[in-house]
KOLNUMI-132145 format. One record per residue: residue number from 1; y, x, z of N, C-alpha, C in turn. Coordinates in Angstrom, 3 decimals, always signed. Layout:
KOLNUMI-132145
num/n.c2/n.c1/n.c3/ca.c2/ca.c1/ca.c3/c.c2/c.c1/c.c3
NUM/Y/X/Z/Y/X/Z/Y/X/Z
...
//
This chain:
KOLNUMI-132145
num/n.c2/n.c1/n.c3/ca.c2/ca.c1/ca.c3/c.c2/c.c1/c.c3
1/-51.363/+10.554/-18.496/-49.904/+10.630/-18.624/-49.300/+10.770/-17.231
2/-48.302/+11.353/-17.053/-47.545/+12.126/-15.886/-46.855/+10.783/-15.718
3/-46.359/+10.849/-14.565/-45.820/+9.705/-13.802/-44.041/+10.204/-14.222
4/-43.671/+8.869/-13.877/-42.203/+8.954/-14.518/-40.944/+9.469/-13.282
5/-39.887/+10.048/-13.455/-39.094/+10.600/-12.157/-38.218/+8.816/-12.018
6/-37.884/+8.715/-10.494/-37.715/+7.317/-10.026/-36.225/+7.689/-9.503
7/-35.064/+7.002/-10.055/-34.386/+7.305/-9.915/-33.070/+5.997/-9.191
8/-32.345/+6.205/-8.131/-32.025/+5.393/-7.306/-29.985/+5.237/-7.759
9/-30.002/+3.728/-8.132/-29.031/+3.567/-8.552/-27.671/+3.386/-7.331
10/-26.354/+3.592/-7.799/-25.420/+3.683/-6.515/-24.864/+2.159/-6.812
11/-24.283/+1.595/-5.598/-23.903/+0.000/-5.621/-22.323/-0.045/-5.115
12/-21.768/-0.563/-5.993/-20.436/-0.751/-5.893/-19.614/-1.857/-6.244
13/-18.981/-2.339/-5.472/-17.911/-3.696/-5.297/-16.742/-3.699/-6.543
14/-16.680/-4.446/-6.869/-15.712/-4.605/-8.277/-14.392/-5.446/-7.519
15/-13.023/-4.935/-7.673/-11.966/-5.519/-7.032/-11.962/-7.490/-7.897
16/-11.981/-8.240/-6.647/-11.949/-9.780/-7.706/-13.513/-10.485/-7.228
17/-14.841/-9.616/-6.886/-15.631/-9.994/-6.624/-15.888/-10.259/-5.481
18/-16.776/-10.890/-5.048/-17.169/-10.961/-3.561/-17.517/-12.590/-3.615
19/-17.672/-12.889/-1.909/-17.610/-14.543/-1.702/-19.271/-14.731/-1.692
20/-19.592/-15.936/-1.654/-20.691/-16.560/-1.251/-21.647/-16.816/-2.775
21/-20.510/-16.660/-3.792/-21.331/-16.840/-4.996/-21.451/-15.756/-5.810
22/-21.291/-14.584/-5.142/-21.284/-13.418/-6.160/-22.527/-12.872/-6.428
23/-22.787/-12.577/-7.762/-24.014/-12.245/-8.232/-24.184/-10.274/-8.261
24/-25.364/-9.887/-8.371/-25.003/-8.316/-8.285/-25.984/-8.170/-9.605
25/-25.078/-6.999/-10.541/-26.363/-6.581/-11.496/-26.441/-5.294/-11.790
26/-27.688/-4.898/-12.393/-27.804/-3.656/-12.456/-27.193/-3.167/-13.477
27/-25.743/-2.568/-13.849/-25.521/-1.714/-14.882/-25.816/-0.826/-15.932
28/-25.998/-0.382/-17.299/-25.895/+0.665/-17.909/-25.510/+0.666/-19.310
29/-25.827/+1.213/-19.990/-24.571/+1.816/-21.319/-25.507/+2.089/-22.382
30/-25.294/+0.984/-23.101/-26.019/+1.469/-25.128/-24.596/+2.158/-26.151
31/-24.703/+2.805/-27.094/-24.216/+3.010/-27.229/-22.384/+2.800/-27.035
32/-22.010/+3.104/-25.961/-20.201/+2.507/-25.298/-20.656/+1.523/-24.633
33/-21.187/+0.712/-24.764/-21.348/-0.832/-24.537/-21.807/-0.904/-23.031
34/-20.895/-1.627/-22.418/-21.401/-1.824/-21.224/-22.707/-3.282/-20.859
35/-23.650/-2.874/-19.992/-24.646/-4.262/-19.819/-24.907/-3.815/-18.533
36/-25.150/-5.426/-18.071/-26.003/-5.792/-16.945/-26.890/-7.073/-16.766
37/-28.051/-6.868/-15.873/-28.932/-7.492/-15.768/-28.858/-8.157/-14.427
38/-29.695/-8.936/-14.258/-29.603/-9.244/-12.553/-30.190/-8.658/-11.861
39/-29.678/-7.891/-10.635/-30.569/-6.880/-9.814/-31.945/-7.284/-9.039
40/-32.073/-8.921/-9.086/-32.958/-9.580/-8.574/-34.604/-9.294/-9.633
41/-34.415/-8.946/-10.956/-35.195/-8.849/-11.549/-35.542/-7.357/-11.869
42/-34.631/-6.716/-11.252/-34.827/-5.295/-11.404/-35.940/-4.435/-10.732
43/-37.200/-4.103/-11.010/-38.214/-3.782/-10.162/-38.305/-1.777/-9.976
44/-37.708/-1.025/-10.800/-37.678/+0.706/-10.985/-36.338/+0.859/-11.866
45/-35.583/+1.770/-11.640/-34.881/+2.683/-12.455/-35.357/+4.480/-12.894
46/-35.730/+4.302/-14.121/-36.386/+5.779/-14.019/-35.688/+7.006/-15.335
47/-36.159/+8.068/-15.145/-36.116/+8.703/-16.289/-37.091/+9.046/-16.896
48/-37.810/+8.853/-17.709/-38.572/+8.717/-18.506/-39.377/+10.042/-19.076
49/-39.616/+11.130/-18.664/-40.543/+12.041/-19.205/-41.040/+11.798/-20.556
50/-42.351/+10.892/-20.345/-43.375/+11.018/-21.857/-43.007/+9.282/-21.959
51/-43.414/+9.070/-23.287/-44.045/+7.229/-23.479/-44.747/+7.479/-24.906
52/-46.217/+7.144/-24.284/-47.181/+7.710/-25.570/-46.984/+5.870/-26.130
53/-47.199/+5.950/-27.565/-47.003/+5.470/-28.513/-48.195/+4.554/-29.142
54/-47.738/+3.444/-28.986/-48.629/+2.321/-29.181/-49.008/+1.990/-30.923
55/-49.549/+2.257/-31.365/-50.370/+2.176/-33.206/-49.898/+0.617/-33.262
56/-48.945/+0.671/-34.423/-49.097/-0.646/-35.065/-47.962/-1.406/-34.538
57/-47.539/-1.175/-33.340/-46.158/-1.965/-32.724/-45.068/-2.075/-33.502
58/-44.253/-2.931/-33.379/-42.919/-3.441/-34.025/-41.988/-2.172/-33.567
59/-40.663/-1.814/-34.517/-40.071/-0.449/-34.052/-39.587/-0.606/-32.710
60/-38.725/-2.043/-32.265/-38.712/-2.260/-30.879/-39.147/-1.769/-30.058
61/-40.872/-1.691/-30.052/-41.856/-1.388/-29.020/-41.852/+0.698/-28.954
62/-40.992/+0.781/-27.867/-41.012/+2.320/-27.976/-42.596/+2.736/-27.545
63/-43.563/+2.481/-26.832/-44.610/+2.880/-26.168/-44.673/+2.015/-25.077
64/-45.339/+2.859/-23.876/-45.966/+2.420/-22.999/-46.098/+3.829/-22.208
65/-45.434/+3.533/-21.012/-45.879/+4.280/-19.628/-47.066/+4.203/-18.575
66/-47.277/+4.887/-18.045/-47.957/+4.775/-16.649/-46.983/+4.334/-15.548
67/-46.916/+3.613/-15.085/-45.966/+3.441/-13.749/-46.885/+2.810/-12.602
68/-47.118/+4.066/-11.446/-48.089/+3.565/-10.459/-49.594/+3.094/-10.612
69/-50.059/+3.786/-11.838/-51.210/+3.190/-12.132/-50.917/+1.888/-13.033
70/-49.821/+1.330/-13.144/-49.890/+0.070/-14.559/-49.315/+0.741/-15.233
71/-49.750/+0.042/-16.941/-49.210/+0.592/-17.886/-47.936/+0.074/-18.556
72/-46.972/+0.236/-18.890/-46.174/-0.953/-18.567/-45.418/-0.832/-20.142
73/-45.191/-1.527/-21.236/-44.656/-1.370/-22.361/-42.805/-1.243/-22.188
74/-42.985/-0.253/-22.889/-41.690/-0.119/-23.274/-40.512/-0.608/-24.027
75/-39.471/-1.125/-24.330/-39.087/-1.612/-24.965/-37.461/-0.713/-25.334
76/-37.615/-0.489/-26.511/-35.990/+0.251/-27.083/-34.912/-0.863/-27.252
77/-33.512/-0.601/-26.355/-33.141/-1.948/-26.418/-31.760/-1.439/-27.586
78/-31.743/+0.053/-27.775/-31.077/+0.092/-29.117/-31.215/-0.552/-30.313
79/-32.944/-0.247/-30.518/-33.165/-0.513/-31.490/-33.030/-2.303/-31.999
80/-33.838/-2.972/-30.609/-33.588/-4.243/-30.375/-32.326/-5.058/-30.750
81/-31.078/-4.020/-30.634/-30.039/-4.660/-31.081/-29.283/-3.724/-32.161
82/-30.067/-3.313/-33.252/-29.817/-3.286/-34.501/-29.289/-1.803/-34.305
83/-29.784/-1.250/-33.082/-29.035/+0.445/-33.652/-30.011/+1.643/-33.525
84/-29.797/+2.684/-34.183/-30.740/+3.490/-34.719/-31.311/+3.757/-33.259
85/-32.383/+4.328/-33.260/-33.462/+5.173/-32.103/-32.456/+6.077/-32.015
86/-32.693/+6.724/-30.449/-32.453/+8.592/-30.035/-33.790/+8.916/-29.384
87/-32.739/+9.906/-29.473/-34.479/+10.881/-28.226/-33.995/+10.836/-27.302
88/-35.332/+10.570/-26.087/-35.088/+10.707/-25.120/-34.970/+11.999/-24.472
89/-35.366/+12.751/-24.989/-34.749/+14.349/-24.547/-34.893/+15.180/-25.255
90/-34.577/+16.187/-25.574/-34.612/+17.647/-26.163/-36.080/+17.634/-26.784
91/-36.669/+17.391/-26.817/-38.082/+17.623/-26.882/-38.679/+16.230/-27.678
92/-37.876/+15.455/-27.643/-38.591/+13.864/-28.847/-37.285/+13.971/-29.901
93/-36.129/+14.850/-30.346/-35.537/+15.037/-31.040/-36.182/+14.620/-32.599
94/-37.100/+15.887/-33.141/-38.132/+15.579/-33.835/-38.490/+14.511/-34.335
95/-39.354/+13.657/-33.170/-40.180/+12.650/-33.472/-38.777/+11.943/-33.328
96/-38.102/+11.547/-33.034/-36.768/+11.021/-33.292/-36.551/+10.704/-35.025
97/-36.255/+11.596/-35.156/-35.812/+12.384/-36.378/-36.606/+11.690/-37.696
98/-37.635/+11.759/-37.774/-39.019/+11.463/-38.379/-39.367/+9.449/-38.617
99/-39.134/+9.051/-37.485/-38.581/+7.240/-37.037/-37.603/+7.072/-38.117
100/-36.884/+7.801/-38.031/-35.294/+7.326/-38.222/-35.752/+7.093/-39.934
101/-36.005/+8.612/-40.490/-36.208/+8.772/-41.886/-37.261/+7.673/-42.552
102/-38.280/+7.574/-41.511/-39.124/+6.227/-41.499/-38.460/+4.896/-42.361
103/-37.276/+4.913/-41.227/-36.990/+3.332/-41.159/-35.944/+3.232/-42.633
104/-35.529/+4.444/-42.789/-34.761/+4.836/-44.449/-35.087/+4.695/-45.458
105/-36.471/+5.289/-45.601/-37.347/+5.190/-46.400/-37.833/+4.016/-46.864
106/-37.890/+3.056/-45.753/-38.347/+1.350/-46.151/-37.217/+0.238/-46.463
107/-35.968/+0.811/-46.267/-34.991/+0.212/-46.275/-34.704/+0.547/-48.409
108/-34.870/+1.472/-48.230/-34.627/+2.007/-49.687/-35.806/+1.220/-50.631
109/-37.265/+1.060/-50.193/-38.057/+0.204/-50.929/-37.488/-0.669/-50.786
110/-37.056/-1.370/-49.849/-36.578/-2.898/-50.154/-35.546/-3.104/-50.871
111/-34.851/-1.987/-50.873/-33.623/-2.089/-51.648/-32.408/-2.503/-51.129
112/-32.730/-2.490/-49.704/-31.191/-3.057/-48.690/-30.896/-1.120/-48.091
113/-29.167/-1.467/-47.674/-28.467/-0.496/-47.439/-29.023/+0.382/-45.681
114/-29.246/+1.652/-45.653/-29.674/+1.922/-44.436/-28.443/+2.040/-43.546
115/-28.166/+1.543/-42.511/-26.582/+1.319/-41.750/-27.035/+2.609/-40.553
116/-26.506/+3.717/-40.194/-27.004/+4.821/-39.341/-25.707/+4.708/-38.207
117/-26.239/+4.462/-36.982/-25.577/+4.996/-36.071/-24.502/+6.048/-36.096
118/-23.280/+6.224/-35.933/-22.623/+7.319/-35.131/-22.068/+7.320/-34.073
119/-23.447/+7.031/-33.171/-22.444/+7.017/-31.539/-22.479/+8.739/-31.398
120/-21.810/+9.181/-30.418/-21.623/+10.577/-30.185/-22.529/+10.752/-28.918
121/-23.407/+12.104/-29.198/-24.501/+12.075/-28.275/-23.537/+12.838/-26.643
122/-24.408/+12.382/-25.549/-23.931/+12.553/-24.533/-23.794/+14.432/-24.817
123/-23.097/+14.823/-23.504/-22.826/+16.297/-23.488/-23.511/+17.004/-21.765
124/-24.226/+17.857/-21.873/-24.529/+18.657/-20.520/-23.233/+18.715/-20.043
125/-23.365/+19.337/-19.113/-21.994/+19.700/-17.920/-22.180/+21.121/-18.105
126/-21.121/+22.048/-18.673/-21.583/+23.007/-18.740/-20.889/+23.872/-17.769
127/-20.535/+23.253/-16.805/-20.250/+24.056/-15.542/-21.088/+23.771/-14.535
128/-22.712/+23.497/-14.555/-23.069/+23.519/-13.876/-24.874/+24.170/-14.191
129/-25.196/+25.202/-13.417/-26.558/+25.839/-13.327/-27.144/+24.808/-12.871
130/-28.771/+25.282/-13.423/-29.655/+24.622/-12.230/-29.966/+25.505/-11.144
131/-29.635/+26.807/-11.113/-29.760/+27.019/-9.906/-28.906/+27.074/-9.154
132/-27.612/+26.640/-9.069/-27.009/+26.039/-8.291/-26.931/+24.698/-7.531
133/-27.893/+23.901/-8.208/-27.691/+22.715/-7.705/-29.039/+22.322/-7.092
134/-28.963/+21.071/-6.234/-30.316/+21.189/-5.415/-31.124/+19.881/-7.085
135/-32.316/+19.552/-5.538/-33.252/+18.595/-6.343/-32.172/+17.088/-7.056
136/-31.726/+16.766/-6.219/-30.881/+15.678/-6.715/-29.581/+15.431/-7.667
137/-28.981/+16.867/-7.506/-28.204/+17.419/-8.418/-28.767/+17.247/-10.140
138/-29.675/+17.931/-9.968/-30.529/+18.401/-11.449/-31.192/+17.023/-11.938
139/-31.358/+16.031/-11.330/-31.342/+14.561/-11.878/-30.369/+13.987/-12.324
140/-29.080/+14.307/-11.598/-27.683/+13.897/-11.873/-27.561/+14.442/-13.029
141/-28.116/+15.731/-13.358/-27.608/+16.793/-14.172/-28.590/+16.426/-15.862
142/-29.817/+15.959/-15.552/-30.570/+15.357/-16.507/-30.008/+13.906/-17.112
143/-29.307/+13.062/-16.532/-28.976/+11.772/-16.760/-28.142/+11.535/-17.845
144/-27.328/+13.457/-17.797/-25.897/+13.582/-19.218/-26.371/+13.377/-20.286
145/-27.614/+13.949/-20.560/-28.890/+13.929/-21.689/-29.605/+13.635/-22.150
146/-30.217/+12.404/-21.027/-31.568/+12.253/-20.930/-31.195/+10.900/-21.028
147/-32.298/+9.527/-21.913/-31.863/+8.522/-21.956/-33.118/+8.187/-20.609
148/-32.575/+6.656/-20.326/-33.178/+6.570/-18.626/-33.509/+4.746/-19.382
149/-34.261/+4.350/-17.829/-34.977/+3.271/-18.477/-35.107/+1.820/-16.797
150/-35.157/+0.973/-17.208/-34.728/+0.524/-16.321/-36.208/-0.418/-16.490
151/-37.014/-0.702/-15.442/-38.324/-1.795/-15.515/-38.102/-2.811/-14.501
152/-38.158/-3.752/-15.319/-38.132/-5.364/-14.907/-39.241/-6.195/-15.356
153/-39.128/-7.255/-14.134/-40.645/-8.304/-14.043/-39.969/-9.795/-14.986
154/-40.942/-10.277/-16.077/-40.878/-10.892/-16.754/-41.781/-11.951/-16.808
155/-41.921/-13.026/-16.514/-43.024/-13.987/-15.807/-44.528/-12.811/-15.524
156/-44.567/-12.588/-14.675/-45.071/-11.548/-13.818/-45.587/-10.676/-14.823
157/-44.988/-10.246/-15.632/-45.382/-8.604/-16.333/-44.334/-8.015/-16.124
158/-44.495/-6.484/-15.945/-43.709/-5.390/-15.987/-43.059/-5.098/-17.578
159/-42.119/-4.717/-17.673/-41.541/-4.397/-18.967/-40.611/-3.059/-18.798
160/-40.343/-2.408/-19.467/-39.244/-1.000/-19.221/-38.261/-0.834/-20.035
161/-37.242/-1.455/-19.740/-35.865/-1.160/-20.990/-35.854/+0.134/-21.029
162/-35.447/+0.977/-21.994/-35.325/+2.143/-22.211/-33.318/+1.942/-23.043
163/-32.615/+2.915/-22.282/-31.425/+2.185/-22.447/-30.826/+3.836/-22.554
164/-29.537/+3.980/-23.154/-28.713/+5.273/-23.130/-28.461/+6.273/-21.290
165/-27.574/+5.203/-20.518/-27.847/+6.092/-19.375/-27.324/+4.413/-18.326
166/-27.685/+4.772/-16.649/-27.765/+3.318/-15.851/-26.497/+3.518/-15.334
167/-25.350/+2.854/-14.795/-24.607/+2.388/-13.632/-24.999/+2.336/-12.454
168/-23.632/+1.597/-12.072/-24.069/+1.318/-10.434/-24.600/+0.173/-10.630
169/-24.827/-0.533/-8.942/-24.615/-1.602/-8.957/-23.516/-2.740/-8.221
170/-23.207/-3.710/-9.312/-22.227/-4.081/-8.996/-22.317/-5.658/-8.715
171/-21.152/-6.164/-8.184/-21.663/-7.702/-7.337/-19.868/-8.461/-8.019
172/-20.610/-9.299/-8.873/-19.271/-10.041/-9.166/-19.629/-11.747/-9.176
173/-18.342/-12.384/-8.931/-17.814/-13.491/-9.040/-18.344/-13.845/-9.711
174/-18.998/-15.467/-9.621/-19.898/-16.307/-10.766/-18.010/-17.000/-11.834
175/-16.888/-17.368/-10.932/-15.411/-17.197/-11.611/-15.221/-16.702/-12.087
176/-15.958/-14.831/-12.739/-14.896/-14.636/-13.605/-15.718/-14.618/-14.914
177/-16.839/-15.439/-14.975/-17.988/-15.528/-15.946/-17.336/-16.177/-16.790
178/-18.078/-15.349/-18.192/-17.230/-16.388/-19.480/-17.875/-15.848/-20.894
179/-18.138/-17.253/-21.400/-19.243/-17.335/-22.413/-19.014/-16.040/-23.994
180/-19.619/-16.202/-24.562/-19.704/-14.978/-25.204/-18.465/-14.605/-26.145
181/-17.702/-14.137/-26.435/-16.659/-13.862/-27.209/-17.198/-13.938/-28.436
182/-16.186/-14.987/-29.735/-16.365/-14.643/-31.019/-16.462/-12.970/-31.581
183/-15.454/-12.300/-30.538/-15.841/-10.738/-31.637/-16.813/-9.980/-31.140
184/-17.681/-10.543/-30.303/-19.158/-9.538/-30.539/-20.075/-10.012/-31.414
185/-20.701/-9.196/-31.703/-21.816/-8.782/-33.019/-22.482/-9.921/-32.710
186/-22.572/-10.665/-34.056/-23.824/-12.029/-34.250/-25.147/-11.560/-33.456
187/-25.900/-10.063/-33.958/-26.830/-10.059/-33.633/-26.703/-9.833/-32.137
188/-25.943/-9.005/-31.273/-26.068/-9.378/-30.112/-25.743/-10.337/-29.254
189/-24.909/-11.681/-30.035/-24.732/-12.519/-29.290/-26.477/-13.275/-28.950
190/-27.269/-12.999/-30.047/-28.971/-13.392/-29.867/-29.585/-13.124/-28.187
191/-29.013/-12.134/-27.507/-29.306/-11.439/-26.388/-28.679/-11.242/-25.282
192/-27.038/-11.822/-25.517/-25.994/-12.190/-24.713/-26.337/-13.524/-23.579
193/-26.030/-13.561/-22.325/-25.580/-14.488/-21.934/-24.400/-14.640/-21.435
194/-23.376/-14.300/-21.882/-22.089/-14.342/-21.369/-21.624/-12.733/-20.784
195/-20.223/-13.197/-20.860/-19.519/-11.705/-20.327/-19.044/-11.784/-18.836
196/-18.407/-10.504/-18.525/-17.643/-10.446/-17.750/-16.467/-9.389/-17.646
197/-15.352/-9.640/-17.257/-13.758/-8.570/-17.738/-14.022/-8.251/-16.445
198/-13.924/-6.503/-16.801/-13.665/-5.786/-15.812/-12.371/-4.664/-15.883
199/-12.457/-4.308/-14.981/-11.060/-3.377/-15.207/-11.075/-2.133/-16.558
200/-10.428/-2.758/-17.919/-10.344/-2.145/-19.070/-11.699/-2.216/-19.677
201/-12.457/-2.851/-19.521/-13.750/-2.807/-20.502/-14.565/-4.138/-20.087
202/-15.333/-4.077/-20.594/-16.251/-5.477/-21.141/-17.565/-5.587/-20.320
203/-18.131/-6.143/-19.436/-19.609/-6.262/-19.580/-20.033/-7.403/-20.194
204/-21.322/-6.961/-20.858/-22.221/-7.890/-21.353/-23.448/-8.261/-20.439
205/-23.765/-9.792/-20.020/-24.865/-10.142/-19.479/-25.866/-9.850/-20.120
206/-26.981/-9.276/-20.358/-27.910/-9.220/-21.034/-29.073/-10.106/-21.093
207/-29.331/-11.327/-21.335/-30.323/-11.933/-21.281/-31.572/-11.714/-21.785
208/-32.437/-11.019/-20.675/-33.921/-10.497/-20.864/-34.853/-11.497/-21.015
209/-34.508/-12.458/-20.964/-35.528/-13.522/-21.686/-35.773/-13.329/-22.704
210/-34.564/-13.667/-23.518/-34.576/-13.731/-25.109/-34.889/-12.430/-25.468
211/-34.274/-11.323/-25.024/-34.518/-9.638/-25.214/-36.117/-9.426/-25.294
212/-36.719/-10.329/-24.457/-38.292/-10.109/-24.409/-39.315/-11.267/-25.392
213/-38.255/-12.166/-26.234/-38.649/-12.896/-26.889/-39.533/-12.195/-28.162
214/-39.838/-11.414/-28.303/-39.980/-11.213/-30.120/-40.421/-12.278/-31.160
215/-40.352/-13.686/-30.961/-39.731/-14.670/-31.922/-38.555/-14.658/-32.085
216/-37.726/-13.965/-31.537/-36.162/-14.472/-31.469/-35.772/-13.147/-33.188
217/-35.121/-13.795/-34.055/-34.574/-13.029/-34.479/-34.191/-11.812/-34.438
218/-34.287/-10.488/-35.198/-33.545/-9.133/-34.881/-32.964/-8.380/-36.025
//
C-alpha cells in the first residue's frame, strides 16, 4: 500500500483567546459540525489515498493504512457518530455506495427505520486548473473533495480519524470552556467533552478517549 499525502495544518489565534492557560486544538468539520482535538495528541494530518479493509471489523473501523511503515487503523468518525459513510474520493464512491445499501439492508431485517444522511457533498473550485496551480495548490485543491484524516497517539497506539475536511489550528481560553449543551445530539454528547463559542458557530471538544472506546455505546 502507497504511503499517504502529509498534509500541514495553518494555526490561528481566535479573538478572546490567549494568556497562560490557553489550550490549542486541531480543528475540522463532520458533516457542518465543527471539532477539535488537542494538538498535543495530534501526531499526522493526511489525505488519505487507499485504506485497505480489515474482514470482520465493526462499520466504525474504516481500514487500516500504512503510515511510515506502521499500520495504523482507521477509524470513521461519521459513522462513529451515527452518520452515514462517504467516499473518500471519486474513486471509493462505489464501494461507498454498496456500505451504505449494506447497512439498509440490515436495518430493514431488523425492522428499524434506515435514517440517511443529507449533508451536501463538498464542491471542486471550478475556477481553478491543475495546471495552473503548483504542487501545493492541487492539495488545497484536493481537500474541496477529498475527505482527510487526522492520526493521533492513544496510550501509545497510533489511530487515524478519518473526518470530512481539517482546520486550522487554533489556541483558546480554558474561560470560555463550557460543558455540553442540552441541544446536541444524545449520541454525540457520548464523545463530547465540552464546547466552545466562537465567532457565530460552535466547537465541539471531541473526546478521543471515549471516541476510541468501542465499549462506549453507538
Amino acid at each position: 500500500m502507497t504511503g499517504q499525502a502529509l498534509v500541514a495544518a495553518d494555526s490561528t489565534e481566535i479573538d478572546g483567546a490567549g494568556g497562560n492557560d490557553a489550550i490549542e486544538f486541531v480543528t475540522f468539520n463532520i458533516a457542518g459540525q465543527l471539532f477539535g482535538i488537542p494538538v498535543l495528541i495530534v501526531q499526522d494530518i493526511l489525505l488519505p489515498e487507499s485504506i485497505a479493509s480489515i474482514p470482520l471489523a465493526p462499520p466504525e473501523v474504516r481500514g487500516s493504512i500504512n503510515l511510515r511503515g506502521r499500520i495504523v487503523t482507521v477509524i470513521d468518525v461519521r459513522v462513529r457518530l451515527g452518520l452515514n459513510r462517504r467516499a473518500i474520493n471519486a474513486k471509493d464512491e462505489s464501494r461507498v455506495e454498496a456500505a451504505n445499501k449494506k447497512d439498509r439492508d440490515s436495518a430493514a431485517e431488523r425492522g428499524e427505520e434506515y435514517v440517511e444522511n443529507k449533508s451536501e457533498k463538498p464542491q471542486p473550485d471550478n475556477d481553478t486548473t491543475v495546471t495552473e496551480i503548483s504542487a501545493v495548490e492541487e492539495v488545497k485543491s484536493k481537500k474541496q473533495n477529498h475527505m482527510m484524516a487526522v492520526t493521533v497517539e492513544h496510550h501509545n497506539e497510533l489511530y487515524t480519524l478519518l473526518v470530512d475536511s481539517v482546520g486550522d489550528v487554533i489556541a483558546l481560553s480554558k474561560e470560555n470552556y463550557e460543558g455540553n449543551p442540552s441541544t446536541l445530539d444524545p449520541l454525540w454528547r457520548e464523545f463530547a467533552g465540552g464546547v466552545y463559542r466562537l465567532e457565530g458557530k460552535l466547537m465541539v471538544v471531541l473526546d478521543v478517549e471515549r471516541l476510541l472506546d468501542f465499549r462506549a455505546k453507538i
